[in-house]
N, C-alpha and C positions, 0 to 999 in steps of 0.2 A: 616493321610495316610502314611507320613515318619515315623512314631513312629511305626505302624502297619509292615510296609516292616521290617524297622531294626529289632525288635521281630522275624520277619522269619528266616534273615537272621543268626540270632545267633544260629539257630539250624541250625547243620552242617548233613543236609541231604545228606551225601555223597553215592550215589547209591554202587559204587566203593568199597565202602568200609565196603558193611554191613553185612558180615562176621564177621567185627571183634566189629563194633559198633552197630550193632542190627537193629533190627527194633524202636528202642525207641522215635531216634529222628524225625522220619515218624508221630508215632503217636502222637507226643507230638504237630506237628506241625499241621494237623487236628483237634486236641484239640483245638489247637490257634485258628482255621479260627473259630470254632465253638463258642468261647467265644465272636470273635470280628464282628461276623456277624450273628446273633442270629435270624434274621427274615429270611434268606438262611435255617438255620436250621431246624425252623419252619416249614416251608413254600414248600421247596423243600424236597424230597425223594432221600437220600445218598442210595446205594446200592455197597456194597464192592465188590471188583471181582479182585480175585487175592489177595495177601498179599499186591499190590503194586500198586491201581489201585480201584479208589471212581469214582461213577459215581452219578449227582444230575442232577433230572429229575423237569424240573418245568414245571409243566402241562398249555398246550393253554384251551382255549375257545371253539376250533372251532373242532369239531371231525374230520371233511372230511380231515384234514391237521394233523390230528395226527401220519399216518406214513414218515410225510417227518418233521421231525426238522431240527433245528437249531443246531448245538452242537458246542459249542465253549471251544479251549482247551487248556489245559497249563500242566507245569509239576513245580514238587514240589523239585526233586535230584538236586542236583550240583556234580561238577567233582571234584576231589582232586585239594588239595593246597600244593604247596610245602613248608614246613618250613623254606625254606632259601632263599623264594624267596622276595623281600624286597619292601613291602606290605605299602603304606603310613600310615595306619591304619589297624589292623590287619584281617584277611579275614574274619572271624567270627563275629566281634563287633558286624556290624550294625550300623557305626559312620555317626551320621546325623555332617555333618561341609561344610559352603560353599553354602547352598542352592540343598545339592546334599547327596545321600544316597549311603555306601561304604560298599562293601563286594560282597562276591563269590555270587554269584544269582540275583544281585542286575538286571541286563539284563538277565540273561538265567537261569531262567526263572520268579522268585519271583515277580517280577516287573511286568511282563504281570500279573500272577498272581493275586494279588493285585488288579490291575486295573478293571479287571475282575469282584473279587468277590466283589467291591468298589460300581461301577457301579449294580448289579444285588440287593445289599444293598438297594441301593437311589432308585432303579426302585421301588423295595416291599415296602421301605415306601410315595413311593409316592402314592398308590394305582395301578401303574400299574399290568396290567396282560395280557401277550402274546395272539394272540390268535392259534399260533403254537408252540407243546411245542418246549422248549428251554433246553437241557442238556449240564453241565459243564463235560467236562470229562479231570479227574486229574490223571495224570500219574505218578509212585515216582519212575519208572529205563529209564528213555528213555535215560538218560547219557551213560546207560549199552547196548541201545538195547535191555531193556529187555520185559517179554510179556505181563506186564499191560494193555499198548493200544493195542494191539493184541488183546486178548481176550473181553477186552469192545468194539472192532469194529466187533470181531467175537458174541457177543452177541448182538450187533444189524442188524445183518445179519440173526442171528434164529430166532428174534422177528419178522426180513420183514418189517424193518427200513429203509428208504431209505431216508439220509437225502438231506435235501434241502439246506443246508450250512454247510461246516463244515471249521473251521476257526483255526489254528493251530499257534503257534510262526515260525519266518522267518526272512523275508523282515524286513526293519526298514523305519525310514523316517530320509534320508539323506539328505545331503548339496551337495554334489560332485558325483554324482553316477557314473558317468566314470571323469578321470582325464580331458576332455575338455567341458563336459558340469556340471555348476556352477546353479544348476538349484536344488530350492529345492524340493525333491522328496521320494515319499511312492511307496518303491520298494515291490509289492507283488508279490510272489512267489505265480505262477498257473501252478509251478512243482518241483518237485525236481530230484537230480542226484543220481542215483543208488548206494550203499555203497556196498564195497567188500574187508572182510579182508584177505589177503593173505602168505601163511607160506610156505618159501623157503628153501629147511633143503638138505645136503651136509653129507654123511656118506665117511669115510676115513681111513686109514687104521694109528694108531696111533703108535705112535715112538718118537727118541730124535730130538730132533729140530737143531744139529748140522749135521746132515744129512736128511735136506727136499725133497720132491721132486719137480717137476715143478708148481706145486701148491698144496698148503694146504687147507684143506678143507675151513679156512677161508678167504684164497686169493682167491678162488671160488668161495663163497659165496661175497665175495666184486665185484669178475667181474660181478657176476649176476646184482647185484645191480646196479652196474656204469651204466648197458645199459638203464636200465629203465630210461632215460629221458624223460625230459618236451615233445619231437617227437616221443614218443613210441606211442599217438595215433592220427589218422588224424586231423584236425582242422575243423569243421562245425559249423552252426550256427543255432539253432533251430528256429521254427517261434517266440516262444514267445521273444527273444533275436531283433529280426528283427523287431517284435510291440514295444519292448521297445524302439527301436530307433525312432521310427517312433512319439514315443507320444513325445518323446522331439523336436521337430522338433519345434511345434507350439511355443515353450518356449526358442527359440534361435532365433541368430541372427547371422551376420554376415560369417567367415570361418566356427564356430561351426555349424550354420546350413545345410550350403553347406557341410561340409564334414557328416552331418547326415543324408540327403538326400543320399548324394551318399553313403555310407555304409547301407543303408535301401535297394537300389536297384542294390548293389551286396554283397549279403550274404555269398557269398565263400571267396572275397575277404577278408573281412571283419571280418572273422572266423581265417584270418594267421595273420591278420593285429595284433589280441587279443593276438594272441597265442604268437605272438615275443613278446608284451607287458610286457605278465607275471603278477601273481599276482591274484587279483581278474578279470582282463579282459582274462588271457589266461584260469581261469578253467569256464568262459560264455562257450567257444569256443571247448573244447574239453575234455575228460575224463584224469583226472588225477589220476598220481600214485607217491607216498609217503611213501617212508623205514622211520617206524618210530622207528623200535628194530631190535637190531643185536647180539649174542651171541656166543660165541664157544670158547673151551676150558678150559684150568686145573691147569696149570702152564708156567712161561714165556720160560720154555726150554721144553714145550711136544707137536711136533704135537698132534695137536685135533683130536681125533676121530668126533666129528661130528661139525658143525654152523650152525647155522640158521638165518633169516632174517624174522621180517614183514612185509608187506607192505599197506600199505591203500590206496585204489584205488575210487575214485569218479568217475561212469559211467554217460557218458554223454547222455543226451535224443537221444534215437534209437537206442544203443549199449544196449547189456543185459551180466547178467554175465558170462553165454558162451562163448560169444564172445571177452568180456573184458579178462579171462585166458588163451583165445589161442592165444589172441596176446601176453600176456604177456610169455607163454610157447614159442613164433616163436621170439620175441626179446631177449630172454637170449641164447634159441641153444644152450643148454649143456644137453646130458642126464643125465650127474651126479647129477643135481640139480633136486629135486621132486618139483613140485610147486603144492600147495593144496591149494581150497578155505575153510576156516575157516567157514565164514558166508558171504554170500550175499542177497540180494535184488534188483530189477533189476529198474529202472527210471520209475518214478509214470508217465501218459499219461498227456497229458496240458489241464488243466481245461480253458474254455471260456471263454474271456473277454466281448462281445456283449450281454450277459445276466444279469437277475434285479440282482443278487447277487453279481457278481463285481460291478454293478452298486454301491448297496446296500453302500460296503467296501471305495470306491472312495467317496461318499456320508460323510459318517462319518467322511473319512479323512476332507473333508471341513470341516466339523463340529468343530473338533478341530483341524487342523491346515491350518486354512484360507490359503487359494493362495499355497497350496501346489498340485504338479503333481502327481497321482498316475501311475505310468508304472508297465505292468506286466516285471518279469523276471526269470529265473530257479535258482531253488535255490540249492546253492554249496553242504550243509550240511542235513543231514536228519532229519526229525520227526517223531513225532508219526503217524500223520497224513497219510502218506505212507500206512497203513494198512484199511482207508477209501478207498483209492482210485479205489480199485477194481470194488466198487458197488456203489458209490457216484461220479457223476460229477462235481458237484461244490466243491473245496478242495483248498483252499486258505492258505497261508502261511505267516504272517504278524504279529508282534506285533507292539501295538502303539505307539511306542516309540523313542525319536528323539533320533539318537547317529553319533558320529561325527566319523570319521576315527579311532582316537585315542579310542574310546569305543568300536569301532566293534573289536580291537586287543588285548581290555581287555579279551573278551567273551573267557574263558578258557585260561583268560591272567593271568597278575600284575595287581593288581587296577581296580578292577572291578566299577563301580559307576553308578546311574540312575540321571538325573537331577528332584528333587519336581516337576517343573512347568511340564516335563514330564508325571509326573504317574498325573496328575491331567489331564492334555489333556489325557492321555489313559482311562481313567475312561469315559470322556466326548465320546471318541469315539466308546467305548462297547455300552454307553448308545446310542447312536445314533442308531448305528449297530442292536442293538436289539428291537429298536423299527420299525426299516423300514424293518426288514430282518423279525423278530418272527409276526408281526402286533400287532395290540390292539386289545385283547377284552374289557379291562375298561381301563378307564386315569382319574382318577379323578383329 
């Protein structure tokens, strides 16, 4: 199974960058899964949609459940690597050392991956057969946003698909899920927070720089920025934020439970409490905004005719992106500055936790990793899965995968790596997942 990930991993599917590297190492890596899981092949019906976007449909048993599947999903891209950034094994390799598997994808996404198509392997030769069908839907730009999973959720929407689970990478199963509760837990994401990229551009009248004026267009573009802090928006706390406290509760003890009790039953508090924290507890709590590019100018002695700024804005569940650009237009208060949304998408609705299919996800996590708590909770970063949300209620966000603080900051870090015993429990929890969630029509 290590031997199988690293193989992936050495093909540098970088979505980002396939302009200049092609579609090659897309296909070469569908190639791969095709050689290494030859009964998938067989057995399920691949259906291409888009240059960038395979969908395998493995047929139930049972007709009456044929418009409500299963679809469970992953993606094949990874993000660029910097060449200078100093990689303990290079990002590409696929260096199995240590009991652990190293490179770009190794967590986001090859890993779920893997496990995935590991698991639906062992089901076909054991004779199993769903009795609801079950489709894998593989996306190769969601790094980009691009419209792979778009259009495979928009083709099951023409079909009159309504599925019945749709299960996406997210959540992980962590050690520490807030710095005071020590409680190991399978954080699944039953939302996500709306993505909004934003372009702040400053036109100016250009000249020698030995005669400025009161501000240049890039000290404009800088004040813009400055204001957008971590209080540019309110601090609340969504329900799902409010059950994830609440499920730790039974899993503690002492101050830790007392103070999760009383943060369960004040949510507002509870919501500034995060927000002063910072980090992963202040973007629980409110919608955040992040300059991640800034440009302007020509030379070091020429007022700049124009600068710009990006920003990347995380909308928090009940804010849309209307509402996310006109506070960000009432917090900077300059008309000089144009602020334009690039792209956005607005915060997926919170799929249920009182229902078989969370049941379903919680279930498996037992299966492979005993005595672990699963808590819903919203999730920071987006997926594919976003584009189900519309007409599918059940929409989970979770890989199986156990990663520690220091691996959650690899994800689009240095040193990316999966733990073996890992993808072995994720494998075991597909398998689970798909036998309680798809049902049996044969088990032999």
């Amino acid at each position: 199974m290590a031997e199988r990930l690293s193989a992936l991993v050495q093909l540098p599917t970088v979505s980002a960058q396939i302009e200049s590297i092609g579609h090659a190492p897309f296909e070469k890596l569908i190639e791969t899964l095709r050689d290494f899981y030859p009964l998938i092949h067989q057995t399920l019906t691949c259906e291409r949609i888009t240059d960038l976007g395979w969908l395998f449909r493995w047929p139930g048993t049972d007709e009456s459940l044929a418009n409500e599947p299963v679809v469970l999903m992953a993606h094949l891209d990874v993000v660029p690597v910097d060449e200078a950034d100093p990689w303990t094994y290079p990002p590409f390799e696929g260096k199995i050392a240590d009991g652990r598997v190293w490179g770009r994808g190794t967590l986001d996404d090859k890993g779920t991956l893997v496990c995935l198509f590991e698991a639906v392997e062992s089901l076909l030769a054991s004779g199993f057969a769903p009795a609801r069908d079950v489709y894998l839907s593989i996306g190769g730009n969601e790094e980009t946003y691009g419209d792979a999973a778009k259009a495979i959720a928009q083709t099951f929407r023409e079909r009159g698909l309504a599925p019945y689970l749709v299960l996406d990478e997210g959540g992980a199963v962590v050690d520490a899920p807030l710095p005071f509760v020590k409680v190991r837990t399978a954080m699944v994401g039953v939302a996500e927070k709306g993505v909004m990229t934003v372009r702040l551009e400053v036109q100016a009248e250009p000249g020698h720089s030995s005669a400025p004026g009161v501000l240049t267009a890039v000290s404009r573009i800088g004040r813009a920025v400055s204001k957008l802090t971590a209080s540019t928006f309110p601090s609340h706390l969504p329900e799902a934020t409010v059950a994830m406290l609440a499920a730790f509760v039974p899993h503690t003890e002492g101050a830790a439970q007392t103070l999760l009790k009383a943060m369960a039953k004040a949510p507002a508090l509870t919501a500034q409490v995060f927000a002063r924290m910072g980090g992963e507890p202040a973007a629980l709590a409110h919608t955040t905004v992040a300059p991640t590019m800034i440009s302007g100018g020509t030379a070091a002695n020429v007022l700049p005719s124009q600068a710009s700024a990006v920003v990347n804005v995380r909308i928090a569940v009940g804010e849309t992106t209307e509402t996310a650009l006109a506070r960000i237009e009432h917090r900077i208060a300059d008309p000089a500055v144009t602020v334009t949304m690039i792209e956005g998408s607005d915060p997926s609705p919170q799929s249920p936790t009182d229902n078989p299919q969370f049941a379903a996800i919680a279930a498996a996590v037992g299966a492979a990793y005993p005595g672990t708590v699963t808590a819903p909770y919203v999730m920071m970063a987006a997926t594919d899965s976003r584009h189900f949300h519309r007409f599918a209620e059940a929409v989970y966000r979770f890989a199986p995968l156990a990663m520690t603080a220091t691996q959650r900051e690899a994800i689009h870090g240095i040193d990316e790596w999966v733990e073996i015993d890992s993808l072995e429990r994720g494998q075991e929890f597909f398998d689970h997942l798909i036998r309680t969630s798809a049902g049996s029509g044969t088990d032999v």
